[in-house]
Gaussian input, Z-matrix of N, CA and C with variables (Angstrom, degrees):
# hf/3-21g

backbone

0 1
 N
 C     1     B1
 C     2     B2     1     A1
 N     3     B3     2     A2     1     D1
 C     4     B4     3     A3     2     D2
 C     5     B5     4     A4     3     D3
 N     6     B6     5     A5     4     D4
 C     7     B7     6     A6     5     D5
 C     8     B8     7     A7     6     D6
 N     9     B9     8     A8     7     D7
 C    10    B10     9     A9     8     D8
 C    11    B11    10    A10     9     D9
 N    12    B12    11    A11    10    D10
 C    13    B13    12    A12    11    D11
 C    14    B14    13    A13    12    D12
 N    15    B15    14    A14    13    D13
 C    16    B16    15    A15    14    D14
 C    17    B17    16    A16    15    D15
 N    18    B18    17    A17    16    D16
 C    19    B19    18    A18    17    D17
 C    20    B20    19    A19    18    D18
 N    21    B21    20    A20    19    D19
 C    22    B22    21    A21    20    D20
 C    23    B23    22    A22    21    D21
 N    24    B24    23    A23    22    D22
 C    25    B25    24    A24    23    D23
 C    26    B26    25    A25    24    D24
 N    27    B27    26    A26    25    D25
 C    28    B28    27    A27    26    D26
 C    29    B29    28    A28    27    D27
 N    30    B30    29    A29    28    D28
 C    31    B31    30    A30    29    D29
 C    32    B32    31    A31    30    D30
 N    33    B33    32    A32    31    D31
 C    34    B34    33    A33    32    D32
 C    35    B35    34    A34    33    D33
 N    36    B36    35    A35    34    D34
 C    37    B37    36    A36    35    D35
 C    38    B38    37    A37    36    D36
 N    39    B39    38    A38    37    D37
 C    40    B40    39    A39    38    D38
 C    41    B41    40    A40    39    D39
 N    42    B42    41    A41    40    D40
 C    43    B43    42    A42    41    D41
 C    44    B44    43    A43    42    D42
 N    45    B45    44    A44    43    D43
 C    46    B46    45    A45    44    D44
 C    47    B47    46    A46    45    D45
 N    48    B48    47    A47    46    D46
 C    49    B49    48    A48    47    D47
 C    50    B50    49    A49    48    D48
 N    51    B51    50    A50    49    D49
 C    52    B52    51    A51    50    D50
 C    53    B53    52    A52    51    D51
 N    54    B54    53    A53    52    D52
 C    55    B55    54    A54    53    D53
 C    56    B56    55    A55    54    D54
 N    57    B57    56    A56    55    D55
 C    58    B58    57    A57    56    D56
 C    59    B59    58    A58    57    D57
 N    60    B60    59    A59    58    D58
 C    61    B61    60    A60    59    D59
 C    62    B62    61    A61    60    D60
 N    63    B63    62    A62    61    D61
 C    64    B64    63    A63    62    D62
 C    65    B65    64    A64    63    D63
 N    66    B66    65    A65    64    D64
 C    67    B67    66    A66    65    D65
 C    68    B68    67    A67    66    D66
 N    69    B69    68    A68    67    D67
 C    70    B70    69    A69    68    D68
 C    71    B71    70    A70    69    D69
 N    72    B72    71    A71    70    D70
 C    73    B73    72    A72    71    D71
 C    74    B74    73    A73    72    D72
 N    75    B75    74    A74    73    D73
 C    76    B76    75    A75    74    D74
 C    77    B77    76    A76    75    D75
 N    78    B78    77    A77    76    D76
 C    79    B79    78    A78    77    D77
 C    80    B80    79    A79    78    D78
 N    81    B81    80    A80    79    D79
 C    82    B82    81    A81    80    D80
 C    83    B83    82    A82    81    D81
 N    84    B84    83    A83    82    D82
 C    85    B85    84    A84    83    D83
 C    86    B86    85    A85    84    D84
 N    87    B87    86    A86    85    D85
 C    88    B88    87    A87    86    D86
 C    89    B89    88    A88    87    D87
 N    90    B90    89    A89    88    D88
 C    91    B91    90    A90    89    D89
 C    92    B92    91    A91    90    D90
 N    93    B93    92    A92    91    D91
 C    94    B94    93    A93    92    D92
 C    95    B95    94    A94    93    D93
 N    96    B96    95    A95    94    D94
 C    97    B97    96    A96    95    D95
 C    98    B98    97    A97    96    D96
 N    99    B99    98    A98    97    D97
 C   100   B100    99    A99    98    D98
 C   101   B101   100   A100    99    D99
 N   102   B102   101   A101   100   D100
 C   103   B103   102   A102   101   D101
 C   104   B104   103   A103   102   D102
 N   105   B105   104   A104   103   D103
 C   106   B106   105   A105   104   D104
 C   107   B107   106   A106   105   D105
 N   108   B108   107   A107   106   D106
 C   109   B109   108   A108   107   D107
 C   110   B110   109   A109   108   D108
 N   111   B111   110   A110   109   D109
 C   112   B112   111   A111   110   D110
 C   113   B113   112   A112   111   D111
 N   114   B114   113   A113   112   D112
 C   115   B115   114   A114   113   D113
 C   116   B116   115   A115   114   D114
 N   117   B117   116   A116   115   D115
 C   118   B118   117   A117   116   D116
 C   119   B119   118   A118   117   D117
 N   120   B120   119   A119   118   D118
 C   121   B121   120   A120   119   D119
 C   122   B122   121   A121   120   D120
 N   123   B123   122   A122   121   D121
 C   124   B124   123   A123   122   D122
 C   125   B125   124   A124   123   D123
 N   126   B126   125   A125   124   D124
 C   127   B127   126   A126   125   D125
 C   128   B128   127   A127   126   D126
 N   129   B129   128   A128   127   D127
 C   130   B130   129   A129   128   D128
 C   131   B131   130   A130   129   D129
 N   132   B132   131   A131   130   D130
 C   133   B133   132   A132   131   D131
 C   134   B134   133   A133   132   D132
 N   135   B135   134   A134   133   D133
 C   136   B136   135   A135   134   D134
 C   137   B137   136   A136   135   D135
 N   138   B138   137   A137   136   D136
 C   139   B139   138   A138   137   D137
 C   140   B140   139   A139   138   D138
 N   141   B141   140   A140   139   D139
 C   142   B142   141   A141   140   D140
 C   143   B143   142   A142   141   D141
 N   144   B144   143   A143   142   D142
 C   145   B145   144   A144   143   D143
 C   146   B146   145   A145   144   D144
 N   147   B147   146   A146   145   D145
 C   148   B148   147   A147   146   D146
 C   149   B149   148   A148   147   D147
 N   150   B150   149   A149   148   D148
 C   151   B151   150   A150   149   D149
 C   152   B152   151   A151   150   D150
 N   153   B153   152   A152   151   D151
 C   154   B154   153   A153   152   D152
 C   155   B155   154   A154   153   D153
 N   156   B156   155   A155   154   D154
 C   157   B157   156   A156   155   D155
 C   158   B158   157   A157   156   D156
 N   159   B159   158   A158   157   D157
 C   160   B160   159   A159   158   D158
 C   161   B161   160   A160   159   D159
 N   162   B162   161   A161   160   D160
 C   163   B163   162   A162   161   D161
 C   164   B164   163   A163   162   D162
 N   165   B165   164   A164   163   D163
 C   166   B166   165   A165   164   D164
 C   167   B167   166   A166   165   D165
 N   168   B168   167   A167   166   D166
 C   169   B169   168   A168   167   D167
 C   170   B170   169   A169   168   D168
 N   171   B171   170   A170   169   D169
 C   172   B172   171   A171   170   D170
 C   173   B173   172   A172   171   D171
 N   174   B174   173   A173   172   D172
 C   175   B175   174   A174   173   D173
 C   176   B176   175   A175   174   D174
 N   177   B177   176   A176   175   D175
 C   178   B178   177   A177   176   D176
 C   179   B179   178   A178   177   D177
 N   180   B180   179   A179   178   D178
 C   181   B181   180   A180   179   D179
 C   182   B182   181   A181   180   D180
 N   183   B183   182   A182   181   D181
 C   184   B184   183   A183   182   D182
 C   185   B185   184   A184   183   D183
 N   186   B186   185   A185   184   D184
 C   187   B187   186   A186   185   D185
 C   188   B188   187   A187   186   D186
 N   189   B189   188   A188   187   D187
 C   190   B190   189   A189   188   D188
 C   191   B191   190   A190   189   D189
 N   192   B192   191   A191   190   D190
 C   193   B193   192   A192   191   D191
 C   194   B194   193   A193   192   D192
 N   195   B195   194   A194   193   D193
 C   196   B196   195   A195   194   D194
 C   197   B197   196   A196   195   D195
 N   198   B198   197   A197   196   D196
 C   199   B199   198   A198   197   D197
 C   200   B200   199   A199   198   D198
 N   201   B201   200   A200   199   D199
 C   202   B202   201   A201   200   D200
 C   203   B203   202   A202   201   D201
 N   204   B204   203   A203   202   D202
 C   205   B205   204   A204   203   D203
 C   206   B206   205   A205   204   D204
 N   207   B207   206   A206   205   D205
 C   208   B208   207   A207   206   D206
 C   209   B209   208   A208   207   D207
 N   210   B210   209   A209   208   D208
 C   211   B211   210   A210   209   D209
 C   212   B212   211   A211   210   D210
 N   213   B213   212   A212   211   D211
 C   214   B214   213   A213   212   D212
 C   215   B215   214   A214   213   D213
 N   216   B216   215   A215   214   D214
 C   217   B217   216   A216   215   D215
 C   218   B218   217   A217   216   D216
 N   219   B219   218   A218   217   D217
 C   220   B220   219   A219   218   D218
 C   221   B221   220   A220   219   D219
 N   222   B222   221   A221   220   D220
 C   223   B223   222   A222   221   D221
 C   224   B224   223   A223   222   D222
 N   225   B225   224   A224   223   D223
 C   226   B226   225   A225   224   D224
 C   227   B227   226   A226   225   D225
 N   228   B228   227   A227   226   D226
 C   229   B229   228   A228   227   D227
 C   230   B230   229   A229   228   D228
 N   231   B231   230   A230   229   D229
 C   232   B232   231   A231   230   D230
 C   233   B233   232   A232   231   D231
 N   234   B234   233   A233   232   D232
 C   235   B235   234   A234   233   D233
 C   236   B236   235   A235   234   D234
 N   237   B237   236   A236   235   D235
 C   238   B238   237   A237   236   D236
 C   239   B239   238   A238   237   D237
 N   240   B240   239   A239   238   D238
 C   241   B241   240   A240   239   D239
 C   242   B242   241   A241   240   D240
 N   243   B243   242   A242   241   D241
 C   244   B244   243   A243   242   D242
 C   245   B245   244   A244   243   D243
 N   246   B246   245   A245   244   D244
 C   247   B247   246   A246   245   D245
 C   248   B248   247   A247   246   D246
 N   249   B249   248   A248   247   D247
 C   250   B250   249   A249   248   D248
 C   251   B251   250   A250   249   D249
 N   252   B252   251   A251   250   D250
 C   253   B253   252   A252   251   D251
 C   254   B254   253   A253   252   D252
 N   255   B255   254   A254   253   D253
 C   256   B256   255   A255   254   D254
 C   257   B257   256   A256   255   D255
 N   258   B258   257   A257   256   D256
 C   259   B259   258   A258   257   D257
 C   260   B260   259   A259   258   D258
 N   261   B261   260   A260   259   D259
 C   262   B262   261   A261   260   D260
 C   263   B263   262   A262   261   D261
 N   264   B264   263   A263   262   D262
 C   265   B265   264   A264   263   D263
 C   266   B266   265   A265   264   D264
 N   267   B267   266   A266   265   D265
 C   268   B268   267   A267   266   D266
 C   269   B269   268   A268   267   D267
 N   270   B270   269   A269   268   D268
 C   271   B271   270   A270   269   D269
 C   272   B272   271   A271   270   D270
 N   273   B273   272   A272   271   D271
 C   274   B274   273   A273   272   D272
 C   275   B275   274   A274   273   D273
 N   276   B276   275   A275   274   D274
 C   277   B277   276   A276   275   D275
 C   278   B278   277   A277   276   D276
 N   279   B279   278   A278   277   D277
 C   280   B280   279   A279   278   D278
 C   281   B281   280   A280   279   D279
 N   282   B282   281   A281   280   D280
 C   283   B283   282   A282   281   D281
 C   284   B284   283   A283   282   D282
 N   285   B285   284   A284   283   D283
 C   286   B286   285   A285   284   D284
 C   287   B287   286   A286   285   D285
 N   288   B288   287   A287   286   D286
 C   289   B289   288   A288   287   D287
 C   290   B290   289   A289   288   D288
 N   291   B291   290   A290   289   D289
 C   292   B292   291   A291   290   D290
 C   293   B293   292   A292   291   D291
 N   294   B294   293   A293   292   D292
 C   295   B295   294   A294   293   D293
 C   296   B296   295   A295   294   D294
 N   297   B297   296   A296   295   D295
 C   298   B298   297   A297   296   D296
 C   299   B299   298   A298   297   D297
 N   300   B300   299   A299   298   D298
 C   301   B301   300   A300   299   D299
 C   302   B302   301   A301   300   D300
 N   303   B303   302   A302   301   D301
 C   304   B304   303   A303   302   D302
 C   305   B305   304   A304   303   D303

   B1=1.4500
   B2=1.5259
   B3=1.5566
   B4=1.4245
   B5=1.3384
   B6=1.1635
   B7=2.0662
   B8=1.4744
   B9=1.2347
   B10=1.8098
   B11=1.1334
   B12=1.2453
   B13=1.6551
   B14=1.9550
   B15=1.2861
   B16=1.3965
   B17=1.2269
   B18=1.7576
   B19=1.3974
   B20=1.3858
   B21=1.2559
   B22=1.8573
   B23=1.0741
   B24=1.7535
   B25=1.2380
   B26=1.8748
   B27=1.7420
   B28=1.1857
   B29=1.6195
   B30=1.7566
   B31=1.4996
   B32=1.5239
   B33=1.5618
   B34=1.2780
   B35=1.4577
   B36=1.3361
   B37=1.3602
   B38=1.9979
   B39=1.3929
   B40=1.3411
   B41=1.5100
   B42=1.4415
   B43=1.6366
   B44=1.6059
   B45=1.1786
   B46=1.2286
   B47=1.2723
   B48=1.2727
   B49=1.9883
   B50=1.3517
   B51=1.1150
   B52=1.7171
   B53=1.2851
   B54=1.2992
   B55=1.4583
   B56=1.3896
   B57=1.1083
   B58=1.2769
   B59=1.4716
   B60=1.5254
   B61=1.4364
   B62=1.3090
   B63=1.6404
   B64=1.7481
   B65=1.1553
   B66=1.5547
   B67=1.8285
   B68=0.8659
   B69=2.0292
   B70=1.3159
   B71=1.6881
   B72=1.7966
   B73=1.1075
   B74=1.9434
   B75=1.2522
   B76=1.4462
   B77=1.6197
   B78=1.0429
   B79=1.9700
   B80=1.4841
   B81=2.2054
   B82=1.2123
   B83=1.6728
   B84=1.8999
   B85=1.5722
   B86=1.3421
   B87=1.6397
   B88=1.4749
   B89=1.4046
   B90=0.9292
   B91=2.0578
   B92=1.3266
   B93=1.2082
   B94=1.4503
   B95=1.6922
   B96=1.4312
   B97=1.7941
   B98=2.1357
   B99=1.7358
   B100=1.3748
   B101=1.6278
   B102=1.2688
   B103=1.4602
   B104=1.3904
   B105=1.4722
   B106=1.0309
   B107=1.9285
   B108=0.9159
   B109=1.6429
   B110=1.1413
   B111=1.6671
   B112=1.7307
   B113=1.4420
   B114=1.1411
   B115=1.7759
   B116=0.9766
   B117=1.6127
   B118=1.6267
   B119=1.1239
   B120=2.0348
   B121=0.9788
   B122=1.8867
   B123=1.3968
   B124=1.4610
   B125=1.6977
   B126=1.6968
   B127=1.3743
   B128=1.6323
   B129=1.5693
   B130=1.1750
   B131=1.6129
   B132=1.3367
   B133=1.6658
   B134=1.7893
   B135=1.7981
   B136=1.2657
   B137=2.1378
   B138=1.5541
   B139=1.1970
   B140=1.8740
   B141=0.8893
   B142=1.7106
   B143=1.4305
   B144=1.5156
   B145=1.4381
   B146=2.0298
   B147=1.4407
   B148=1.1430
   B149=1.9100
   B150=1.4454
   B151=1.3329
   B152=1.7646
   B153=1.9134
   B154=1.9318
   B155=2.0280
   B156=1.3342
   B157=2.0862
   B158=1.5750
   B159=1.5213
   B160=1.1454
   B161=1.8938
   B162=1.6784
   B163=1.7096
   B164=1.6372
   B165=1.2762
   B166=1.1643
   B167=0.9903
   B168=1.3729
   B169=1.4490
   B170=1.4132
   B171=1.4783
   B172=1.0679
   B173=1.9420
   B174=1.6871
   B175=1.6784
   B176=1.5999
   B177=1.2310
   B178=1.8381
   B179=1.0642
   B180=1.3304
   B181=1.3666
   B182=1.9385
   B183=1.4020
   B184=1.4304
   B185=2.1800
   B186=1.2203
   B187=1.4078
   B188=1.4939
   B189=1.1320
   B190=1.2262
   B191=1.5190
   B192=1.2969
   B193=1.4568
   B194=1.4619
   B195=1.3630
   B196=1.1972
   B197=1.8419
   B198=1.3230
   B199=1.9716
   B200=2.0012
   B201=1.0837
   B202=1.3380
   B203=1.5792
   B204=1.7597
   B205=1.0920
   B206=1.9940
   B207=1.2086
   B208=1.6403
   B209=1.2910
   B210=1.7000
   B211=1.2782
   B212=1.9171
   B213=1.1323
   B214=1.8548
   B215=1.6729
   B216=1.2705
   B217=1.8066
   B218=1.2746
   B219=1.7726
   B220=1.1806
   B221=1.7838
   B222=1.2470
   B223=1.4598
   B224=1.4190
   B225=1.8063
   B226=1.6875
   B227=1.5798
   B228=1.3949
   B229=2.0429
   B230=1.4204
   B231=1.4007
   B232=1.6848
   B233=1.3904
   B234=1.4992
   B235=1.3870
   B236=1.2287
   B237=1.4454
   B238=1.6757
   B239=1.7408
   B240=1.9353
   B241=1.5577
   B242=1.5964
   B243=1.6898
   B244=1.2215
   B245=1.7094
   B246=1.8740
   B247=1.1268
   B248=1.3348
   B249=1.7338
   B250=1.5157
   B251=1.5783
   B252=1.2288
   B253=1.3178
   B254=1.8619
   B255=1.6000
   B256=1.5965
   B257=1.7696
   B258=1.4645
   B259=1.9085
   B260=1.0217
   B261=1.2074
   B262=1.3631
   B263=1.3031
   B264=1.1793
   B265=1.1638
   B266=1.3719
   B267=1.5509
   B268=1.2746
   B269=1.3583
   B270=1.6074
   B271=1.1811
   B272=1.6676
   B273=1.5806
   B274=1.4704
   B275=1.0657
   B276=1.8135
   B277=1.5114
   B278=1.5202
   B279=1.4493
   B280=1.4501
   B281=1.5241
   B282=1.6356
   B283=1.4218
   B284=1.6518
   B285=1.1714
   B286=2.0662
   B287=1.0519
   B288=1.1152
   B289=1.4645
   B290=0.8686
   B291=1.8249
   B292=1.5391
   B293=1.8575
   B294=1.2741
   B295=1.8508
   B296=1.7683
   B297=1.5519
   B298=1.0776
   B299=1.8546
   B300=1.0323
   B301=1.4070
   B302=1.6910
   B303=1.3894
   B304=1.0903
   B305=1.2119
   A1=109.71
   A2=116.86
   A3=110.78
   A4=105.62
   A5=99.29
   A6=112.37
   A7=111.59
   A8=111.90
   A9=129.74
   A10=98.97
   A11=119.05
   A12=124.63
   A13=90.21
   A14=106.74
   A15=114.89
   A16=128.35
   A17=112.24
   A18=90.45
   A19=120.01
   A20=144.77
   A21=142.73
   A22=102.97
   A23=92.83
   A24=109.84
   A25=114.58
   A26=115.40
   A27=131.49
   A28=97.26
   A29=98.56
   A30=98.49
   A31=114.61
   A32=97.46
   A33=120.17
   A34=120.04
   A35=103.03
   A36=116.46
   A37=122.09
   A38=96.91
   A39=101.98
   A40=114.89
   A41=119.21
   A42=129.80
   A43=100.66
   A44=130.65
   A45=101.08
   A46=127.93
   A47=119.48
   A48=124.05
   A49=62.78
   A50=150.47
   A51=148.18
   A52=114.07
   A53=105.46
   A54=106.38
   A55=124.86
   A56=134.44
   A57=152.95
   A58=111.41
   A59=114.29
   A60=100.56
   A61=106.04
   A62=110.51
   A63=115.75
   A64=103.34
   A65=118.93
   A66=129.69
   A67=94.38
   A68=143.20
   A69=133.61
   A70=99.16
   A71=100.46
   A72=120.23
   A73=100.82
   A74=100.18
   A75=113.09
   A76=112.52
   A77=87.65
   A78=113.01
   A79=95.04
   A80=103.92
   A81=93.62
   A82=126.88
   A83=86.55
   A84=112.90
   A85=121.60
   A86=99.31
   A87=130.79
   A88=109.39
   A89=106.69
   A90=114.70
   A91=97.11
   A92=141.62
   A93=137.24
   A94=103.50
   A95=107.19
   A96=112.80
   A97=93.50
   A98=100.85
   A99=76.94
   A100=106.69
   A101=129.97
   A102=109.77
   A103=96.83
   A104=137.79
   A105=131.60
   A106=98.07
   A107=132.46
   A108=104.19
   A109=135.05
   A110=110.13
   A111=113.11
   A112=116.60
   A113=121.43
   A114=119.22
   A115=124.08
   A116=122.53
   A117=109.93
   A118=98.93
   A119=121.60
   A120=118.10
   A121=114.86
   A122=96.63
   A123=110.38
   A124=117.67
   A125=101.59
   A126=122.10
   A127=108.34
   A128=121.13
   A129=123.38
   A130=110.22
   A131=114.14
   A132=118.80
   A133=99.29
   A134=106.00
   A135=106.33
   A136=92.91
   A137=117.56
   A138=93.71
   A139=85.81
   A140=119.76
   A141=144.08
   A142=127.51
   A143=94.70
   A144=97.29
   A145=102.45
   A146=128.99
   A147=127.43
   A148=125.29
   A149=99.78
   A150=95.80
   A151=101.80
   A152=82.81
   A153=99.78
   A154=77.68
   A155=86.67
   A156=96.31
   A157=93.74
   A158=90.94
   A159=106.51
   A160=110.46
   A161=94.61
   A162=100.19
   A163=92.29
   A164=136.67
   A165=150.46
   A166=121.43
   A167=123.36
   A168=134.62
   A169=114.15
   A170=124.86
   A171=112.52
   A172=111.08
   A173=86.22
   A174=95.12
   A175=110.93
   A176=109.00
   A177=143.68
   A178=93.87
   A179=140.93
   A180=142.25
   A181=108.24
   A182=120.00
   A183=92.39
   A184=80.63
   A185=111.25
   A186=130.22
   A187=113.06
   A188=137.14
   A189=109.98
   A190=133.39
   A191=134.25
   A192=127.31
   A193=117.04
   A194=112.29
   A195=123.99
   A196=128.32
   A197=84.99
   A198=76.38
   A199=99.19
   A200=101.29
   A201=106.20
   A202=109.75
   A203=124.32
   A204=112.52
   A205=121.02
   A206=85.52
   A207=128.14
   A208=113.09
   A209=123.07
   A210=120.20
   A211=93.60
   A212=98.65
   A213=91.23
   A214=77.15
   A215=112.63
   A216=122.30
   A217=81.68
   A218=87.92
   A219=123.84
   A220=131.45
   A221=103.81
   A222=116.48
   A223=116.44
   A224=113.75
   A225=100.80
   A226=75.08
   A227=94.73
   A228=122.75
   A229=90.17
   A230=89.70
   A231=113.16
   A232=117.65
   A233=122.76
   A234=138.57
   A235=88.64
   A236=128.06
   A237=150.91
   A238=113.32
   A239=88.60
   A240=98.40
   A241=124.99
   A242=80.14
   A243=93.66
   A244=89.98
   A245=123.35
   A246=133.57
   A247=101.92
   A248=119.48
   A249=95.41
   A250=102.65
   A251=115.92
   A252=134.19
   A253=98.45
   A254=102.68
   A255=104.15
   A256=102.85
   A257=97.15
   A258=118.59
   A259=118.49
   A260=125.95
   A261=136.32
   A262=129.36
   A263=160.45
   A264=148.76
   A265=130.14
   A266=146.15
   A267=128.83
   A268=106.34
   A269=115.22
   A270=135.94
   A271=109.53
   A272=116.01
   A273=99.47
   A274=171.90
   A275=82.64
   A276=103.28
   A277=116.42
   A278=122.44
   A279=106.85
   A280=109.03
   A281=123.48
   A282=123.27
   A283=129.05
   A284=93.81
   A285=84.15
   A286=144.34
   A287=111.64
   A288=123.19
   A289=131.67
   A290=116.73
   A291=123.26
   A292=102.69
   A293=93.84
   A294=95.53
   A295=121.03
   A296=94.31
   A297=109.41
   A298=104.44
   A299=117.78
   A300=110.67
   A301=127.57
   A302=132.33
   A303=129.38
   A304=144.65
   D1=143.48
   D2=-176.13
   D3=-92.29
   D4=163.13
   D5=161.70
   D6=-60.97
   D7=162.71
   D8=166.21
   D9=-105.41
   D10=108.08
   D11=177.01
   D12=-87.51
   D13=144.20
   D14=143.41
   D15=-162.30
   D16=150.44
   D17=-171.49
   D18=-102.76
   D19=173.68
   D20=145.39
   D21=-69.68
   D22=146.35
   D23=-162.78
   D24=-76.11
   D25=17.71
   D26=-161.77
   D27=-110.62
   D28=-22.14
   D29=174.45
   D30=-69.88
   D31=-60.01
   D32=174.18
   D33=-22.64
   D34=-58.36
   D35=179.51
   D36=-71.87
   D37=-24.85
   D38=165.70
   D39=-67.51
   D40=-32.69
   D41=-175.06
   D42=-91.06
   D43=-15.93
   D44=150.07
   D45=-105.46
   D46=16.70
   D47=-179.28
   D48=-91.41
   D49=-98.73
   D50=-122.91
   D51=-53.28
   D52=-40.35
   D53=170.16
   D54=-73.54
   D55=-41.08
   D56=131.63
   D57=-3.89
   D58=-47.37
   D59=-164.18
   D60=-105.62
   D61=-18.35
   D62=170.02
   D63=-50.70
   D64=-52.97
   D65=-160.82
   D66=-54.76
   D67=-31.13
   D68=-135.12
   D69=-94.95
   D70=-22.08
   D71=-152.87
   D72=-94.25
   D73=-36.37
   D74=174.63
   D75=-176.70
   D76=129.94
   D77=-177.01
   D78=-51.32
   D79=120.74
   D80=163.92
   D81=106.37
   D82=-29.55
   D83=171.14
   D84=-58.09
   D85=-48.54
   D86=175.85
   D87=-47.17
   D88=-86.78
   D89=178.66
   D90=-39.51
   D91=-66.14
   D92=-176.19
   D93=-32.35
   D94=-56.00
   D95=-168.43
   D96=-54.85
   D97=-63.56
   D98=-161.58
   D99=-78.44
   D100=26.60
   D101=159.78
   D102=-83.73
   D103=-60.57
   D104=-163.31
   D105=-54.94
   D106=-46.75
   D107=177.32
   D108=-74.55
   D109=-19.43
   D110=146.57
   D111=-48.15
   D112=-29.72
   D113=165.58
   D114=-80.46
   D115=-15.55
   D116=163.41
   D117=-62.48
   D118=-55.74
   D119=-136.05
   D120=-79.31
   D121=6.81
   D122=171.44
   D123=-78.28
   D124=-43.57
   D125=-171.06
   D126=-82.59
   D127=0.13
   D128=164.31
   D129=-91.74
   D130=-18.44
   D131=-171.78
   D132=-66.72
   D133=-39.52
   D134=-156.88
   D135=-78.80
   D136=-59.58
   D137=-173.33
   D138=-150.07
   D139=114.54
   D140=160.42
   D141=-57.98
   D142=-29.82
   D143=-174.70
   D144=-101.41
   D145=23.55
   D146=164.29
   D147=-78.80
   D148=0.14
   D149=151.59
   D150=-139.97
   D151=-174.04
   D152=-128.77
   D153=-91.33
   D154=146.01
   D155=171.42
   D156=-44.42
   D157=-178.88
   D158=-162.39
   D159=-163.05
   D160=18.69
   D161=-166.24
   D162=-171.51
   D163=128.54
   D164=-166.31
   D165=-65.08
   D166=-33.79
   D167=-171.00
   D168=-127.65
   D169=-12.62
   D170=154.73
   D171=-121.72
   D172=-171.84
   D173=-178.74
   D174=-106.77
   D175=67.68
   D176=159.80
   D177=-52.58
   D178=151.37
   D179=132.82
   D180=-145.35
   D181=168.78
   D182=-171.83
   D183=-138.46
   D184=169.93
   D185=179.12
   D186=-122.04
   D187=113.38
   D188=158.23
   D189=-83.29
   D190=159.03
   D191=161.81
   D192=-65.07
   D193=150.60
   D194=166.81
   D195=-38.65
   D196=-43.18
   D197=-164.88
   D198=-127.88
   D199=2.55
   D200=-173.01
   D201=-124.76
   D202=133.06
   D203=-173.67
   D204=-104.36
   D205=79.63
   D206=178.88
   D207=-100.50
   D208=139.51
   D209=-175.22
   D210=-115.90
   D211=151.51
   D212=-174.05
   D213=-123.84
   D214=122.12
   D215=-174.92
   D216=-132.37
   D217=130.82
   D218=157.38
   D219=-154.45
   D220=159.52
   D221=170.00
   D222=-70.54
   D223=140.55
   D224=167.41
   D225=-126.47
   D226=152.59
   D227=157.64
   D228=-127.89
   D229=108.68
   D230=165.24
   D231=-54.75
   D232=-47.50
   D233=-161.82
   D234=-53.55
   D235=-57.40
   D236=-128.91
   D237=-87.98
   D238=-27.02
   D239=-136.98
   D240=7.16
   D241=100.43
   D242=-164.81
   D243=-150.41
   D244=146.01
   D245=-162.79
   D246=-135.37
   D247=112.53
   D248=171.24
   D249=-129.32
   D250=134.53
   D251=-167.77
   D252=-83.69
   D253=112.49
   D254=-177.64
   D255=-75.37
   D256=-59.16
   D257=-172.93
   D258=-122.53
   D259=151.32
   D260=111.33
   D261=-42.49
   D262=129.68
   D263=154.67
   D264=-134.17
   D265=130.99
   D266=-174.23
   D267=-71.17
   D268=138.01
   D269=-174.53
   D270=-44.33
   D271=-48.33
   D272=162.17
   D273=-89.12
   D274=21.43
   D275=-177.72
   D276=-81.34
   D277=174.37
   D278=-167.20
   D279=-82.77
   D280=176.71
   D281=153.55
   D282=-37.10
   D283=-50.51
   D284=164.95
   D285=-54.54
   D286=-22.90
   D287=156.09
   D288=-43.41
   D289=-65.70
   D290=174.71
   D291=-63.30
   D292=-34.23
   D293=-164.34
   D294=-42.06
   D295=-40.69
   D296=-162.01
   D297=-71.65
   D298=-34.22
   D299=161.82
   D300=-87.19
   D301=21.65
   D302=142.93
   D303=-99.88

């Protein structure tokens, strides 16, 4: 049985400022970013829990995309199987960032 991926609408909005600013950067860039996170968000349906937590007390875990250095963080509830994507975030920003929305 697969997972229910879903995202907040804080994710959402992070995947399209990102895309937004690739496009700004080069036509075309953009759609590339959110296809590649429609493919995480496929490869979380099949199994979510293939990478390691990432937060002590809860079940955080983050994915990256393929060609872009973006973290796709999210929550799994096992009970639920159920996946909800908090952020987007660029890989070098610090832990508080994502923190503050889980």
């Amino acid at each position: 049985m697969n997972w229910q991926v879903f995202s907040r609408p804080e994710a959402e909005n992070d995947v399209i400022e990102i895309a937004a600013w690739y496009d700004s950067r080069s036509e075309g860039l953009g759609d590339r970013f959110v296809e590649e996170f429609l493919a995480v968000l496929d490869e979380l349906t099949i199994n979510p829990l293939l990478h390691c937590r990432r937060h002590p007390h809860k079940n955080i875990r983050w994915r990256y995309p393929k060609s872009f250095p973006y973290r796709v963080i999210y929550e799994v509830a096992q009970r639920e199987k159920l996946v909800i994507v908090a952020a987007v975030i660029h890989a070098a920003r610090r832990d508080r960032e994502w923190k503050r929305r889980v």
